[in-house]
RODO-2510 file (C-alpha; in nm, 4 decimals, decimal comma):
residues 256
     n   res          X          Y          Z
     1     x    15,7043    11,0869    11,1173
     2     x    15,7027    10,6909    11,1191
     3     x    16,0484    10,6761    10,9682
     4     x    15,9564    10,4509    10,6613
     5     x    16,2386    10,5671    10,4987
     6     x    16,4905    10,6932    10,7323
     7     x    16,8482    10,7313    10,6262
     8     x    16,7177    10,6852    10,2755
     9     x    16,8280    10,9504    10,0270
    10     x    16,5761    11,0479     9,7801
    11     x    16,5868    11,2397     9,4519
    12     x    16,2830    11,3630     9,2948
    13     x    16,2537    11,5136     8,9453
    14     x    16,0038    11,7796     8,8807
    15     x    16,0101    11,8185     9,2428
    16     x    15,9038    12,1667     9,2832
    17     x    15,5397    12,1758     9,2397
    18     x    15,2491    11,9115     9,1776
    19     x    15,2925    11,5411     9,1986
    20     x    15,6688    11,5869     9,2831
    21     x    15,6443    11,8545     9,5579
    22     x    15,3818    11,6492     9,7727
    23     x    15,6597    11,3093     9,7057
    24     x    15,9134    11,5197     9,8420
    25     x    15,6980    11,6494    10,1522
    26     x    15,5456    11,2998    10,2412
    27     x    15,9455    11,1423    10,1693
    28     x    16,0675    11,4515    10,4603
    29     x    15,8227    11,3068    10,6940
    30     x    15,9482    11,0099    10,7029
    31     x    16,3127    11,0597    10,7407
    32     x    16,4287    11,0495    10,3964
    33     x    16,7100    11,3000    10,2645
    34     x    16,5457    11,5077     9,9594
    35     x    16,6763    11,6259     9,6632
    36     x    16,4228    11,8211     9,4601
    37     x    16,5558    11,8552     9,0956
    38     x    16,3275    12,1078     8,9240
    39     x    16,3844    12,3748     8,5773
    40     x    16,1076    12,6107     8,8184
    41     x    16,4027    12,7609     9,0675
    42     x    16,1232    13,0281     9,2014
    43     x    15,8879    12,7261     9,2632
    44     x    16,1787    12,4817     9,3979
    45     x    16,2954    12,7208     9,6504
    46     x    15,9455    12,7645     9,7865
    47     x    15,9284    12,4049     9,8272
    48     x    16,2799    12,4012     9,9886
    49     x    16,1713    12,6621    10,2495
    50     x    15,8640    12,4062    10,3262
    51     x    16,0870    12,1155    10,3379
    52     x    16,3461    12,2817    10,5439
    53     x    16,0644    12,3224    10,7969
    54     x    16,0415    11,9156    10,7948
    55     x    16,3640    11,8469    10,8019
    56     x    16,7593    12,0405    10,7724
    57     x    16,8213    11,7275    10,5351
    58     x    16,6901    11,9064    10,2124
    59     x    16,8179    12,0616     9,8636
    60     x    16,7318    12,1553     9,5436
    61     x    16,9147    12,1627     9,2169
    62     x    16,8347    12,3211     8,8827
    63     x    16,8083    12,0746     8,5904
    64     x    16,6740    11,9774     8,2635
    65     x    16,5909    11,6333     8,2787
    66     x    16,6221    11,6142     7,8436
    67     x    17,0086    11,7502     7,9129
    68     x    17,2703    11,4779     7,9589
    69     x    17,5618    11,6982     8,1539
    70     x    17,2800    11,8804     8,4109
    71     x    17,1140    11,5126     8,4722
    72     x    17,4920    11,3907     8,5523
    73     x    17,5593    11,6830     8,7466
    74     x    17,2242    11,6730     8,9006
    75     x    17,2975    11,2869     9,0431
    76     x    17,6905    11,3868     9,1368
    77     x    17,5150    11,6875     9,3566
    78     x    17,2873    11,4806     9,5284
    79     x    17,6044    11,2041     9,5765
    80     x    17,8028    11,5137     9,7010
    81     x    17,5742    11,6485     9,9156
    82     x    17,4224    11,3191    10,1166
    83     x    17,6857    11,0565    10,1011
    84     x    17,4243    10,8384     9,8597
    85     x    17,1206    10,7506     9,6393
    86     x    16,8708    10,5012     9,7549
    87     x    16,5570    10,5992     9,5881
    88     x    16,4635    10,7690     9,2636
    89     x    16,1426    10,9310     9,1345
    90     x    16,0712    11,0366     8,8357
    91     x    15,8450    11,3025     8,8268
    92     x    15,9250    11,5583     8,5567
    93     x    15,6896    11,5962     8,2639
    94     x    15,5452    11,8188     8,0349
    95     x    15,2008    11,7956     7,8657
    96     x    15,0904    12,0410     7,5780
    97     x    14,7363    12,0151     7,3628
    98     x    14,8038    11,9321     7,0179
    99     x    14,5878    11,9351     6,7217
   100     x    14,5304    11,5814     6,5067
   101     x    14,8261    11,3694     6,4137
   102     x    14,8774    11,5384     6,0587
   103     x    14,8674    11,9034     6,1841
   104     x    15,1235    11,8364     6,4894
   105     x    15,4212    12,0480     6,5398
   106     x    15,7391    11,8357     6,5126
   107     x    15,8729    12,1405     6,8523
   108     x    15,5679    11,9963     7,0647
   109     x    15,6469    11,6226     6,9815
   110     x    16,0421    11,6591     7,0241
   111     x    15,9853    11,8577     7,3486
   112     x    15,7257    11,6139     7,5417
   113     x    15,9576    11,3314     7,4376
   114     x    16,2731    11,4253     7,5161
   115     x    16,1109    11,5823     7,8749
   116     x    15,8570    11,2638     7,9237
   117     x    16,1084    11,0218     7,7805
   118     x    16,4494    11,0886     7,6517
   119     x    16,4217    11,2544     7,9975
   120     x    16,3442    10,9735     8,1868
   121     x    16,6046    10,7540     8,0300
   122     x    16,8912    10,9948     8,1273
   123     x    16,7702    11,0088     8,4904
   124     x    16,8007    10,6073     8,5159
   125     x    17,0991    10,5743     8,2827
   126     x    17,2671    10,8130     8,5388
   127     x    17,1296    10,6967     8,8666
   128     x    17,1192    10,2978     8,8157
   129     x    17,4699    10,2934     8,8957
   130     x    17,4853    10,5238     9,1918
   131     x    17,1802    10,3259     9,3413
   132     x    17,3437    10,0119     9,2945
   133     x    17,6625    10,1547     9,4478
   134     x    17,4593    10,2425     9,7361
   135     x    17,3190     9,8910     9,8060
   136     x    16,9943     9,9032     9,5707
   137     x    16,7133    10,0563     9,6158
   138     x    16,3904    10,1931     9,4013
   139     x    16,2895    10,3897     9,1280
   140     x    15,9292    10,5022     9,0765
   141     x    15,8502    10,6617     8,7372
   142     x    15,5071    10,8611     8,6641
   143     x    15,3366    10,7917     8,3758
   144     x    14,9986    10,8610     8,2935
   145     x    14,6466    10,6878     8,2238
   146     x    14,6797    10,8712     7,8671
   147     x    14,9753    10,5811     7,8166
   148     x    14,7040    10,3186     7,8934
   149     x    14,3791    10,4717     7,6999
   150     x    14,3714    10,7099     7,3864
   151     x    14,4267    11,0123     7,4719
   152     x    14,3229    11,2545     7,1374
   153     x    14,3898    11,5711     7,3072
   154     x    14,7523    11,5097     7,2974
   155     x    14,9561    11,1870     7,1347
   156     x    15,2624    11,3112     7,1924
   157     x    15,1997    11,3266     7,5567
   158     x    15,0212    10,9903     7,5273
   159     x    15,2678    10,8164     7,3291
   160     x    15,5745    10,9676     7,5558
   161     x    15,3821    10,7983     7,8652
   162     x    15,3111    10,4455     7,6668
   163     x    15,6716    10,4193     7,6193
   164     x    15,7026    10,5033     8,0437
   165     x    15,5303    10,2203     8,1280
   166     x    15,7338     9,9717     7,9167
   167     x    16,0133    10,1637     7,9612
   168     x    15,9435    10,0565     8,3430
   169     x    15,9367     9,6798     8,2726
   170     x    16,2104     9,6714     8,0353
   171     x    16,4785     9,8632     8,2775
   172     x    16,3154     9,6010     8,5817
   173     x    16,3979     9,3153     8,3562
   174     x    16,7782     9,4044     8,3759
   175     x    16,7968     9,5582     8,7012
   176     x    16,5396     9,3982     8,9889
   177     x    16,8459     9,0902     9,0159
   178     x    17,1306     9,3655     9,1070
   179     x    16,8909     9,5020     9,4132
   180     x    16,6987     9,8155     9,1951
   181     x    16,3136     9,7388     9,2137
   182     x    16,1646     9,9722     8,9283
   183     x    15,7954    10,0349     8,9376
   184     x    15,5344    10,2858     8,7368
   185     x    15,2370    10,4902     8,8268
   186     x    14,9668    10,5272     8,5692
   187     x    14,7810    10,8338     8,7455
   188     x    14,4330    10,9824     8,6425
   189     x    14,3284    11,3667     8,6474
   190     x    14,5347    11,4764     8,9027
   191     x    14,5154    11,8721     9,0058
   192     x    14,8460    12,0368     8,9538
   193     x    14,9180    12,3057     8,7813
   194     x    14,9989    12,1763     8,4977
   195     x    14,6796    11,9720     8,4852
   196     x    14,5428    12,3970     8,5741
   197     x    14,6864    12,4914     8,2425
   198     x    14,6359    12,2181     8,0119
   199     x    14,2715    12,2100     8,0972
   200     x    14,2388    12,5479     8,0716
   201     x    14,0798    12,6597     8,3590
   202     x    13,9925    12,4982     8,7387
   203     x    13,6328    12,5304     8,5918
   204     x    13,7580    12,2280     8,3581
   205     x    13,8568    12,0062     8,6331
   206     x    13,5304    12,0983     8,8563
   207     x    13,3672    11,9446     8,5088
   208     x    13,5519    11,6638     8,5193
   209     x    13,5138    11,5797     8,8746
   210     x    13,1443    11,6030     8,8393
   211     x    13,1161    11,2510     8,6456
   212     x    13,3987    11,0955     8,8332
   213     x    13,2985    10,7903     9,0392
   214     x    13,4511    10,9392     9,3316
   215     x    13,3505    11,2889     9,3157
   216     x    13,6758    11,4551     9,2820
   217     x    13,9898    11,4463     9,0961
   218     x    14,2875    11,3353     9,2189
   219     x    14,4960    11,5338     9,4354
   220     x    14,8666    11,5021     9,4483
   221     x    14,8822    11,3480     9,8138
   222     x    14,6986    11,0368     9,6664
   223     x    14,9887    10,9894     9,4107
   224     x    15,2899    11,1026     9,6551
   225     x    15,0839    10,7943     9,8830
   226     x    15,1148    10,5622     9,6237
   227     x    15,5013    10,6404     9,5722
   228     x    15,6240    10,6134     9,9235
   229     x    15,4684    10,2733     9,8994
   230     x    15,6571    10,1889     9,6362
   231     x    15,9761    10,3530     9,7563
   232     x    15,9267    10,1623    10,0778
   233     x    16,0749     9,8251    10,1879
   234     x    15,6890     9,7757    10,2289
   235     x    15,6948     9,6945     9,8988
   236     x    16,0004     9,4767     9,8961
   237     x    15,8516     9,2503     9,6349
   238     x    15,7394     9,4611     9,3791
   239     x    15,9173     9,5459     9,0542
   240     x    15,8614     9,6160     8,6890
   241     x    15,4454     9,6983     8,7670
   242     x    15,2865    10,0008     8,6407
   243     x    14,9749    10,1057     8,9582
   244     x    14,6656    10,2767     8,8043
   245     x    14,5853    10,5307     9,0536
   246     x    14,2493    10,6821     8,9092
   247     x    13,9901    10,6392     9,1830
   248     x    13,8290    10,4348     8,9567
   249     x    13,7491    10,6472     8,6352
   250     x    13,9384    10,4126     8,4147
   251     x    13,6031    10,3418     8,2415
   252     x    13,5963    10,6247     8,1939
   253     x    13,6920    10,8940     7,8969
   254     x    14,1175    10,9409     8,0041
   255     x    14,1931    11,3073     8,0799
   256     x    14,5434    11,3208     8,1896
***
């Protein structure tokens, strides 16, 4: 532990598993306060037990980010349990294969917007106030490479993490003055589970990694890396940028 972000309190959406999990590991070793705010309770009390073994300044609330009352109630726990709210990352997201624009169903659209999106909005709207409150701090939301590049597979999915990324900049525009740096991560194929069962199979990502200039596909350390940067007074003079973190594949055909 180097204490980059001691005395910080951090909550994390979709912090139960993937991308989210290893932010709230990585923000536990170094001194933050984590609240993991997950739908997966079986999932987010596994990661609790792991976090609890970092640190006895961990918790873990049940919530559907696309629900205005549980993301309220979700921000007055974390208030209620650690005093504050310095940092917030927004990692909850859902990603489903859909067929071409005309032959979408309106379910998968409305339910990777209001997760990817509506969700995301809810989570600021709620926190931006308790942050500021709490002397500034950052938010860090995850988009996606598919909101840079066509991505065919799904445009709900891609057009949910477009709107992320300006999203990002718009909210940074209003709030980097009153202390709130806002930032974006545009990640490439990443293997979580729900990269696992989007693809298809682990055989799908081995594919993938195979033509990728680095050999591999992301893992969610490298993300969770590029966060606590970005969470960190390290990066005291960043706001309203969206990172590609893609090892390079950009060129590349997007996956997710």
């Amino acid at each position: 532990m180097t204490g980059r972000l001691k005395n910080k309190v951090a909550l994390i959406t979709g912090g139960a598993s993937g991308i989210g999990r290893a932010a709230a590991l990585r923000f536990a070793h170094e001194g933050a306060k984590v609240m993991i705010a997950d739908r997966n309770s079986a999932l987010s009390a596994q990661t609790l037990a792991e976090l609890h073994q970092i640190t006895p300044h961990a918790a873990s609330v049940s919530v559907d980010v696309s629900k205005t009352d549980q993301v309220q109630q979700m921000v007055d726990d974390t208030v209620s349990r650690f005093g504050a709210l310095n940092i917030l990352v927004n990692a909850a997201g859902v990603l489903l294969l859909s067929p071409p624009l005309a032959e979408i169903d309106e379910r998968d659209w409305d339910l990777m917007m209001n997760t990817n999106l509506r969700g995301l909005f809810l989570c600021c709207k709620a926190a931006i106030p308790v942050i500021e409150q709490s002397g500034g701090g950052a938010i860090v939301n995850i988009s996606s490479m598919a909101g840079i590049s066509a991505y065919a597979r799904s445009l709900p999915y891609a057009v949910s993490k477009a709107g992320v990324i300006h999203f990002t900049l718009g909210a940074a525009s209003q709030y980097t003055s009153r202390g709130i740096r806002i930032n974006c991560i545009a990640p490439g194929t990443v293997d979580t589970p729900q990269a696992r069962g989007s693809s298809g199979s682990a055989d799908a990502l081995r594919k993938i990694a195979e033509t990728h200039p680095m050999g591999r596909i992301g893992r969610p350390e490298d993300i969770a890396d590029t966060i606590l940067f970005l969470s960190s007074d390290e990066a005291a003079y960043i706001s309203g940028e969206t990172i590609i973190v893609d090892g390079g594949s950009r060129t590349l055909p997007p996956n997710i």
